[in-house]
C-alpha positions in Angstrom: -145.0 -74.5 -109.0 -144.3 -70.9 -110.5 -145.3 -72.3 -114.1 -148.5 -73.5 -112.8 -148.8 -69.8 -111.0 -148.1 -68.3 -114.4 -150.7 -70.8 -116.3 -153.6 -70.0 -114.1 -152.4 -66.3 -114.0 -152.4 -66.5 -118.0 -155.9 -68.0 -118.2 -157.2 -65.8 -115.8 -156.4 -62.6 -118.3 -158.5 -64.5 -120.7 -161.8 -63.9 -118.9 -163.2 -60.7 -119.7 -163.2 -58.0 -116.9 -167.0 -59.2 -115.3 -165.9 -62.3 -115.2 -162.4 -61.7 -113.5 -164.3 -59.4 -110.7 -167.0 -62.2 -110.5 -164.2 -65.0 -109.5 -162.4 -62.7 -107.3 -165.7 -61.6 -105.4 -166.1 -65.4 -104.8 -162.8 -66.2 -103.9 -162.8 -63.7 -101.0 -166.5 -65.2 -100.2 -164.8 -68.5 -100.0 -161.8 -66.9 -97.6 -164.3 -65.0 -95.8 -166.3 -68.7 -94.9 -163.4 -70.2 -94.2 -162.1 -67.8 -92.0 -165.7 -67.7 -90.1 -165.6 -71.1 -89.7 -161.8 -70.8 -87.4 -162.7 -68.4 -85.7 -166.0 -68.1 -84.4 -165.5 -71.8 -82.0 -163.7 -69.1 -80.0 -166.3 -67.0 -79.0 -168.8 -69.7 -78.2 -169.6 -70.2 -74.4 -171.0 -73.2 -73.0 -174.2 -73.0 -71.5 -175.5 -75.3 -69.1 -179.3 -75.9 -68.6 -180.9 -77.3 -65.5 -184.4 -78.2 -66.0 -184.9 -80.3 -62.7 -187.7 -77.4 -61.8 -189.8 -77.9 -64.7 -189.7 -81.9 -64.4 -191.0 -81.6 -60.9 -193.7 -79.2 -62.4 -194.3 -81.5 -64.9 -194.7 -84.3 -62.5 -196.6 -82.6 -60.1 -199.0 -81.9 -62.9 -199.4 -85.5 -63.8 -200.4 -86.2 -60.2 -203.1 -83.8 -60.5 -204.5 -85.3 -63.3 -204.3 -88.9 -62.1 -206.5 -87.8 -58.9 -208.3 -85.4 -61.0 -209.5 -88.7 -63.4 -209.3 -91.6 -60.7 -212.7 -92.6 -60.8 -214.6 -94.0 -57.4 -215.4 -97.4 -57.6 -218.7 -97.7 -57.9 -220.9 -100.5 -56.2 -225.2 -100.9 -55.5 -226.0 -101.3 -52.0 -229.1 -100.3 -50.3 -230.0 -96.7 -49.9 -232.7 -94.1 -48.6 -233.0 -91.8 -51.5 -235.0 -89.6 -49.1 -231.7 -89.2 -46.9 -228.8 -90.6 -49.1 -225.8 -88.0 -49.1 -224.2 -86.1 -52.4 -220.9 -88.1 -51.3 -222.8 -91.9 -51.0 -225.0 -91.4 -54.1 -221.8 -90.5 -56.0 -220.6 -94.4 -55.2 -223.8 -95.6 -56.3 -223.3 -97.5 -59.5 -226.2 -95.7 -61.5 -225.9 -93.2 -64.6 -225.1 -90.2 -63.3 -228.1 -87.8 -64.6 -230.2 -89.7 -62.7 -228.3 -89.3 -59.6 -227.9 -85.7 -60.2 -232.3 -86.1 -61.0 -233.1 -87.3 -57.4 -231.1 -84.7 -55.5 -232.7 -82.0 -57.8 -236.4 -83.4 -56.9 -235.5 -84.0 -53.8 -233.8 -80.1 -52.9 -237.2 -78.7 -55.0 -239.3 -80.2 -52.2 -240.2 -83.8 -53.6 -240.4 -86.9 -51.3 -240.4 -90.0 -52.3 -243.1 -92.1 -50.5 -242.5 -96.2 -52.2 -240.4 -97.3 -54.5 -242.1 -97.1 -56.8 -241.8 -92.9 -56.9 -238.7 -93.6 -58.4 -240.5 -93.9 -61.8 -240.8 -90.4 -61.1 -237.5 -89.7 -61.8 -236.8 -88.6 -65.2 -234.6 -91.2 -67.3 -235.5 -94.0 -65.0 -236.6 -96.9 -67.4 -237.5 -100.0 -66.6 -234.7 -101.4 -67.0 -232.6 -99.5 -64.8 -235.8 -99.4 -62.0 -235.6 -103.5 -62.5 -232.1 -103.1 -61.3 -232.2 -101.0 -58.4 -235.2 -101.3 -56.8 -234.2 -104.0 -54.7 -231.8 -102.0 -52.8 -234.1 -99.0 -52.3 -235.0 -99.1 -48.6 -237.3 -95.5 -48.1 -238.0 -95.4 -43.8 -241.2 -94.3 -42.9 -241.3 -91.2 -40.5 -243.5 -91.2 -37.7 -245.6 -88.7 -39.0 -246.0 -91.0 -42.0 -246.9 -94.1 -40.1 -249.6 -92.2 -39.0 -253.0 -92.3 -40.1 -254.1 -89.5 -42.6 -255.6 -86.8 -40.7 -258.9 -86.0 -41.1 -260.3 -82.6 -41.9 -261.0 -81.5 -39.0 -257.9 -82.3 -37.5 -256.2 -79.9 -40.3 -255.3 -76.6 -39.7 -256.4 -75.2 -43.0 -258.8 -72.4 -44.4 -262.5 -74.3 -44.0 -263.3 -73.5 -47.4 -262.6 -76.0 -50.3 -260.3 -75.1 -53.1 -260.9 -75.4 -56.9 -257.5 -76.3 -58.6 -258.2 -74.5 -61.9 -259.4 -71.4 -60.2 -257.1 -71.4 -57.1 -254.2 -68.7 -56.9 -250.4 -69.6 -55.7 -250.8 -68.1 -52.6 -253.6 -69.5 -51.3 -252.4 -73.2 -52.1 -249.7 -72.6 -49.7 -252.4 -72.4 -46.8 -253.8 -75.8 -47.8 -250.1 -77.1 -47.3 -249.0 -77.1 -50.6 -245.0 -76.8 -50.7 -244.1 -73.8 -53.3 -242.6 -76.3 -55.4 -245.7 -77.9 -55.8 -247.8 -74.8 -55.9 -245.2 -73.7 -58.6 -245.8 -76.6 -60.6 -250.2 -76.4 -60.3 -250.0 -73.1 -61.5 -247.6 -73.7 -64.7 -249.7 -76.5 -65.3 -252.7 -74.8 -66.2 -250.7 -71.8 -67.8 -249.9 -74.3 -70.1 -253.7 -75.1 -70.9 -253.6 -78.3 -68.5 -257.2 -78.2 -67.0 -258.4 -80.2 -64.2 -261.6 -82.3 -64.4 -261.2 -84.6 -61.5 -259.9 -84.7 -58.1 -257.4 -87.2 -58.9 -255.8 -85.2 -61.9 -253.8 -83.4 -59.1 -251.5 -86.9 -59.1 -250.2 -85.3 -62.3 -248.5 -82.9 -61.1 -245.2 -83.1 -60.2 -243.9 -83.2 -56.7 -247.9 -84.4 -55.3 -247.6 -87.9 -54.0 -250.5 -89.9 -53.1 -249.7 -89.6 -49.3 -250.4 -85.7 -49.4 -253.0 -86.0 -51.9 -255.3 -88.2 -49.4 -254.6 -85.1 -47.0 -256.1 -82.3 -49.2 -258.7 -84.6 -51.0 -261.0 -83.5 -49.1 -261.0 -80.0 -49.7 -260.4 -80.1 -53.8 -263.7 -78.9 -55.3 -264.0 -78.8 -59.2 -267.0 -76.5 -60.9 -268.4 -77.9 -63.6 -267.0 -77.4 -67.1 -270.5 -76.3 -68.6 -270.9 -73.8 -66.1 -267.7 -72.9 -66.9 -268.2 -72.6 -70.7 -271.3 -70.8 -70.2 -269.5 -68.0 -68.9 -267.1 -67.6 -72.2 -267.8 -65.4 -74.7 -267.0 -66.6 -78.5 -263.6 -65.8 -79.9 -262.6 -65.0 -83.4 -259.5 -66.3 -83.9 -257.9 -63.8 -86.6 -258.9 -60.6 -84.3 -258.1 -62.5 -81.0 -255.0 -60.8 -78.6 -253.4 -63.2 -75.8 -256.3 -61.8 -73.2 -259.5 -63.1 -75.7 -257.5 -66.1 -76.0 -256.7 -66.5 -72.4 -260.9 -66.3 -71.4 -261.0 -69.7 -73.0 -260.9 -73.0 -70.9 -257.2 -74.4 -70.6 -255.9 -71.6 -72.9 -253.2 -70.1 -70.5 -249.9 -67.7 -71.4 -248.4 -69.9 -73.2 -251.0 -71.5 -75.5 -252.6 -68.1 -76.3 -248.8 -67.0 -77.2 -248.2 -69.8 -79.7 -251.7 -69.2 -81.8 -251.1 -65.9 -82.6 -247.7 -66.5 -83.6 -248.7 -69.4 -85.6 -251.3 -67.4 -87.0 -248.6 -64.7 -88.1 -246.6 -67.7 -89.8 -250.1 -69.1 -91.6 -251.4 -65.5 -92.3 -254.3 -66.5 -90.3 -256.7 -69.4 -89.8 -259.4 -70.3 -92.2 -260.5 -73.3 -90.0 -260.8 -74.3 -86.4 -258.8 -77.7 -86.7 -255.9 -75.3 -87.4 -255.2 -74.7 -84.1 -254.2 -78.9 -83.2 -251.1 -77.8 -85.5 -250.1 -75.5 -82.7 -247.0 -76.7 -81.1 -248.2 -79.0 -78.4 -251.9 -78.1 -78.6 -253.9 -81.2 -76.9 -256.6 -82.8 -78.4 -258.8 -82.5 -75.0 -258.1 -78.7 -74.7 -259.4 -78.4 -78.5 -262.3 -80.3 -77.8 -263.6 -77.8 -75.3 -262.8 -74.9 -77.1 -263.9 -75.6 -80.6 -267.4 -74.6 -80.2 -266.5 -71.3 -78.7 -264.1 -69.9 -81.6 -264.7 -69.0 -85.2 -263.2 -68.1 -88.4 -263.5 -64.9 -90.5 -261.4 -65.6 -93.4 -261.6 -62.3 -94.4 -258.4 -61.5 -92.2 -256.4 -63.9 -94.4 -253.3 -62.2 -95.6 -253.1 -64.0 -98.8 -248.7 -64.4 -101.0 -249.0 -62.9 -104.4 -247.2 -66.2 -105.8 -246.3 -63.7 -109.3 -244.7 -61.2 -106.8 -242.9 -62.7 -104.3 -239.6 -64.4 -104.1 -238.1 -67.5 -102.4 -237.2 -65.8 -98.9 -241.3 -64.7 -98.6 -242.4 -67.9 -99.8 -240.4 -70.4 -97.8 -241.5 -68.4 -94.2 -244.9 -70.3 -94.8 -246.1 -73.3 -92.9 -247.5 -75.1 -95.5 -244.5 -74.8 -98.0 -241.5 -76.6 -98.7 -237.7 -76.0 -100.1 -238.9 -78.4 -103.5 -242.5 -76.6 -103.8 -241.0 -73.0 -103.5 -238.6 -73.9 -106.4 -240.6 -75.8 -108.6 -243.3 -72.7 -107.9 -240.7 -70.2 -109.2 -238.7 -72.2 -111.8 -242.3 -72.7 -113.3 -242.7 -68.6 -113.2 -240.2 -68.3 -115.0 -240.5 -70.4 -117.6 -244.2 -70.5 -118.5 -244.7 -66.6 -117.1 -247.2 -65.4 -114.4 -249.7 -67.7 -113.2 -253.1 -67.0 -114.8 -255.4 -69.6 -112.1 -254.4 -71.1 -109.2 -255.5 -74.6 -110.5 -252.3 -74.5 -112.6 -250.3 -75.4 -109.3 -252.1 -78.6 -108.5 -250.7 -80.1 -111.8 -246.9 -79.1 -110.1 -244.8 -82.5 -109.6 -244.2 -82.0 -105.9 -247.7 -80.9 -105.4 -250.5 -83.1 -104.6 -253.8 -82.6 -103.9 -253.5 -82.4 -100.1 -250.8 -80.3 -100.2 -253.1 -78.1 -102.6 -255.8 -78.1 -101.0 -253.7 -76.9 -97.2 -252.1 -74.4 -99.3 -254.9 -73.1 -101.8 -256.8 -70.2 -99.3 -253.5 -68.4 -98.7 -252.1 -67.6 -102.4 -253.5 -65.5 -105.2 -252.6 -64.7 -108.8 -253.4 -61.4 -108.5 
């Protein structure tokens, strides 16, 4: 044992001085490790954990949810939809917007007459109505089993009412809820006009049992009177109010021509204005002989001057025109004539001749 001491001892003085203070560093590492490893069990406490509070919360929690998405069992059966609860209609095995559709109309003041009103409904198809409509069963109210009542048994003003004239107020007098006489007026805001009696029907939340009550008293003035009255209108010049003295042009139609005018740069012809969002053919067909066109107003793009952001903001061009339009600028230099577009790949001659009025080479 003491010539294996002296060995190692002797081939430890071989090393050079680093490497002798590198092996003892790690030696008294190695001691240091081993001594950690004894002694540090000692100081170690056992802890004890009791986690019987959060499983209850845990459980608790699950309950919750299971009640939370426990879903009724749903079932047809037949139903008032006049009277039926938020509780019963919940059971009632139909998709539930249209539930949540016939409490809506039926809190804004509708009433639902047959069963057939239930078309009304929106998202009732016919497939759904072919379902159900055997368990609809509406009761009829004494004051509905009644005969209609006759005008002079009506306490309302003795003068007739004309429903594109008539203000909200007033329509309350004739017995209109303010749902419906909500409804009339936004109607014709929106350009709707009405040319017969029976066009009230169209509005929603007027049946055909309260319609028979105030038929009497509708009275509609003549469209060509009315169109005699209306000055001409020239649309590039025209504010809301000029737009608004035509027939059926309310708030919001006179809004949506002048801001599609500001996209166009202005009209150049009178069939512009069916490209206004949801402009109707019948309301253009009584207000094209009252409006004209000075194309002089035309703010015309300077196609060698402007870039893509001005060019795309136009109507009547695309992402593929707009590029082809300035790739082609700046390969072949300015445009000299217009004419040069039309021979463009994703230009034809339609789409030339929409967009020809509002460019220039100049």
């Amino acid at each position: 044992m003491l010539n294996l001491w002296r060995k190692i001892q002797r081939q430890f003085l071989t090393y050079s001085r680093s490497d002798r203070n590198a092996v003892l560093i790690l030696a008294a590492i190695l001691l240091l490790l081993i001594f950690a490893n004894r002694i540090l069990p000692a100081f170690r406490t056992e802890r004890s954990h009791d986690f019987s509070k959060l499983e209850e919360i845990i459980e608790d929690w699950e309950r919750k949810q299971a009640l939370e998405n426990a879903k009724p069992e749903l079932k047809l059966f037949d139903f008032d939809p006049n009277v039926i609860t938020r509780d019963q209609i919940e059971k009632l095995d139909l998709p539930y917007f249209i539930k949540q559709n016939i409490l809506s109309y039926r809190e804004s003041g509708g009433n639902f007459s047959s069963t057939s009103d239930l078309r009304k409904i929106y998202g009732m198809n016919d497939s759904i109505f072919n379902v159900v409509k055997d368990y609809i069963q509406i009761e009829r109210t004494q004051s509905e089993s009644l005969p209609v009542k006759t005008k002079a048994e009506l306490e309302m003003p003795g003068t007739p009412f004309d429903p594109n004239k008539v203000s909200a107020d007033s329509l309350l007098k004739y017995g209109f809820t303010e749902f419906q006489s909500s409804n009339l007026i936004k109607y014709r805001e929106n350009g709707g006009v009405f040319t017969l009696p029976q066009d009230l029907l169209k509005i929603y939340g007027i049946d055909s049992v309260f319609y028979l009550r105030i038929e009497d008293f509708i009275r509609i003035e003549s469209p060509d009177k009315a169109v005699n009255e209306i000055v001409r209108v020239e649309l590039n010049s025209a504010d809301t109010s000029d737009l608004m003295k035509l027939p059926g042009i309310g708030p919001a139609y006179a809004s949506r021509i002048i801001r599609y005018r500001e996209l166009l740069g202005g009209y150049y012809t009178v069939e512009q204005l069916l490209e206004v969002y949801g402009f109707p053919q019948e309301v253009y067909d009584r207000v094209s002989n009252q409006v004209f066109i000075d194309t002089v107003k035309l703010n015309k793009l300077r196609i060698n001057f402007l870039e893509y952001p001005e060019l795309i903001r136009h109507p009547y061009l695309n992402k593929e025109q707009v590029t082809e339009l300035l790739n082609h600028r700046d390969a072949s230099g300015a445009y000299k004539k217009l004419e040069d577009i039309k021979f463009l790949e994703s230009f034809d001659s339609e789409n030339f001749k929409r967009i020809r009025p509002y460019i220039t080479c100049r």
